[in-house]
C-alpha positions in Angstrom: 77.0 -46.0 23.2 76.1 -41.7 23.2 76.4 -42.3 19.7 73.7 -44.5 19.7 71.5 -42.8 22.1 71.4 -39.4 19.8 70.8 -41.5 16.9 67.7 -43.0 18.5 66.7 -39.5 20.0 67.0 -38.1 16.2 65.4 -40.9 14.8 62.2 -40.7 17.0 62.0 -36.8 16.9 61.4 -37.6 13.4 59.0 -40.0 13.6 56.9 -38.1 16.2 56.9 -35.5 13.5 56.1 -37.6 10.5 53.3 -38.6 12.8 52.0 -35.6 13.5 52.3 -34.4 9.9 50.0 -37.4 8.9 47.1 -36.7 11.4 47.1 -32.6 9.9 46.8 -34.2 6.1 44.1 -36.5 7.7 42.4 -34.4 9.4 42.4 -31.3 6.6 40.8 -34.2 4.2 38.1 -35.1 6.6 37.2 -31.3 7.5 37.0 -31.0 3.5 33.7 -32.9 3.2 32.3 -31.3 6.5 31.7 -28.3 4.7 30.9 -29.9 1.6 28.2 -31.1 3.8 27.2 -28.0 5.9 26.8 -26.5 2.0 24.5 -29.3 1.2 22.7 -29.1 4.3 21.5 -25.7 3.1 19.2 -26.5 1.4 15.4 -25.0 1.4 13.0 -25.8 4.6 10.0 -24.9 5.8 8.5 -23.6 9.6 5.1 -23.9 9.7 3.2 -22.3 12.7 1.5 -18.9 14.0 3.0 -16.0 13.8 2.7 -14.2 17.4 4.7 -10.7 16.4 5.0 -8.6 14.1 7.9 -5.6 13.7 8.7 -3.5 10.4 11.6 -6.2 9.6 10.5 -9.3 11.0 8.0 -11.9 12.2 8.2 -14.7 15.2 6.9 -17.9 13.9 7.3 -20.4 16.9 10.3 -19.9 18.2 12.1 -17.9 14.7 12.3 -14.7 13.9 12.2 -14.8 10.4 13.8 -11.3 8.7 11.6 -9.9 5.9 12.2 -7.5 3.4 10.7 -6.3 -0.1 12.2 -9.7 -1.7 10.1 -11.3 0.0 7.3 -13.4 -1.6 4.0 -13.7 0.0 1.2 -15.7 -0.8 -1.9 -16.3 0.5 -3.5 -20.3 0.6 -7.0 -21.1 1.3 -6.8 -24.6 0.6 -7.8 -24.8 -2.9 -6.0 -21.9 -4.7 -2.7 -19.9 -4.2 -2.8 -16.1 -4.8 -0.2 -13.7 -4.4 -0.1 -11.6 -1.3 2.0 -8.3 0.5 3.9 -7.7 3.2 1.5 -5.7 4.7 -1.4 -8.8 4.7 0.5 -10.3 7.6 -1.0 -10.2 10.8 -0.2 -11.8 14.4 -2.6 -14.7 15.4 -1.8 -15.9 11.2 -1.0 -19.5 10.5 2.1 -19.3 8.1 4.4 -21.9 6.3 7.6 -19.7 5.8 9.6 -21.0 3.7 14.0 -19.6 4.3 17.4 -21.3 3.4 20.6 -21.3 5.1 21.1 -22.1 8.7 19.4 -20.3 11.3 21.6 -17.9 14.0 22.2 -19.7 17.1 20.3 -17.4 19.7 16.9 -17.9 21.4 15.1 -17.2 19.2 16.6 -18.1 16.5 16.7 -16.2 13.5 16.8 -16.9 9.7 16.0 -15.5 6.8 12.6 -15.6 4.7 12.0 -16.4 1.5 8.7 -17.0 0.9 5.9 -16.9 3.5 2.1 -18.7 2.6 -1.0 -17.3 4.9 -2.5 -20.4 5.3 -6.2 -19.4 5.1 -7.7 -22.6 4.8 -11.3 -22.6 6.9 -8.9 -24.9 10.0 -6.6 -23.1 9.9 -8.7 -19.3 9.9 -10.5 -20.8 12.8 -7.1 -21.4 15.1 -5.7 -18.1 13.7 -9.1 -16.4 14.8 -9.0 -18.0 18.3 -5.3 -16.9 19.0 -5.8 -13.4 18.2 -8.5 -13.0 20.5 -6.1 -14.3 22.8 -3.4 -12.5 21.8 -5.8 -8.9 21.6 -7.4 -9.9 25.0 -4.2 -10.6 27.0 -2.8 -7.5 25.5 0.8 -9.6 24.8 3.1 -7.3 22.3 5.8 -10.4 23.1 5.0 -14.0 23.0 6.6 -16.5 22.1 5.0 -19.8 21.5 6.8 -22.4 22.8 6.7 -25.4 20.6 3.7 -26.3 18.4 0.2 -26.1 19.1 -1.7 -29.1 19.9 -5.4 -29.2 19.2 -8.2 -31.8 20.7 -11.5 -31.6 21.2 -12.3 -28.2 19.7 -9.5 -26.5 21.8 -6.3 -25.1 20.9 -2.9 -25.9 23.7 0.2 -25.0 23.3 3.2 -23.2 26.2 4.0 -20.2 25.8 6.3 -17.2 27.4 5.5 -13.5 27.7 8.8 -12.4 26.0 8.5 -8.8 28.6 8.2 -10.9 31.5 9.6 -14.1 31.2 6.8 -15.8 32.9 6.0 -19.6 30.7 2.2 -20.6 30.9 0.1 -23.4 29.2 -3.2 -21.6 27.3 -6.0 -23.6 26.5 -8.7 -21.3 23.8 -11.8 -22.6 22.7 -11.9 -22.4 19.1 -15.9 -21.4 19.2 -16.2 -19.2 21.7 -12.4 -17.8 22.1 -12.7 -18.4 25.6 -9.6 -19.3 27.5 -8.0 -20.6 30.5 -4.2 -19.7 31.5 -2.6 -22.1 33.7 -5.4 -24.2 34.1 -7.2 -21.0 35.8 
């Protein structure tokens, strides 16, 4: 009978093992095509918004700093022909489409890298651009980071937004005439 007690101990030891074996082989072939996948996932996208800083490396666009360097191409859009443009054309308040590949760093804000950024200079989109660097001069905000996009209704431009030196989040509503502007409903 001890006999057949070690046998059966022996015997399920190595079943356990076999067991386990199998699950490593299964799970190394489905962790295969994960990052086949995270490669494909790579692929090029676009982040279209205002751009509400500017440093010597990089710009915020929403809620992405977006690194930029001398490979960088910039062009400029005005609805009806695309020209080439430098580094030195952007501006805060501008309405970009920037153009990056690869994931973004997981931080807030995220960051990512450029590849192409378009100055969307169409007449709309001049007028918002206009309207939130009047804001922006006004206020006197070195740091803000626009929270989400921008909605616009009835001549107006809304969107959240957070003083990046403060912290403090407000809704800004501008008038895309006049520039005239109310913070918090104030």
């Amino acid at each position: 009978m001890g006999q057949l007690k070690k046998w059966t101990v022996v015997m399920a030891s190595f079943m356990l093992l076999a067991a386990c074996s199998d699950d490593q082989a299964a799970q190394t072939e489905t962790e295969e095509p994960k990052q086949e996948e995270a490669a494909v996932e790579q692929k090029e996208m676009s982040e279209e918004g205002f751009i509400t800083q500017v440093t010597e490396s990089q710009i915020l666009v929403n809620n992405i700093y977006f690194n930029i360097n001398d490979k960088v191409e910039v062009r400029s859009d005005n609805g009806t022909e695309i020209s080439d443009s430098k580094i030195s054309d952007i501006r805060t308040g501008m309405k970009v489409s920037v153009d990056y590949t690869g994931p973004l760093a997981e931080k807030f804000p995220m960051e990512g890298e450029a590849g192409t950024v378009t100055i969307l200079a169409d007449e709309e989109s001049a007028k918002r651009s206009e309207a939130l660097q009047a804001f922006i001069n006004k206020e006197q905000l070195s740091s803000l980071l626009m929270m989400g996009q921008p909605i616009v209704r009835d001549n107006e431009i809304g969107f959240l937004f957070s003083n990046m030196e403060t912290g403090d989040v407000s809704e800004v509503r501008i008038d895309l005439d006049t520039h005239e502007y109310t913070i918090g409903g104030k």
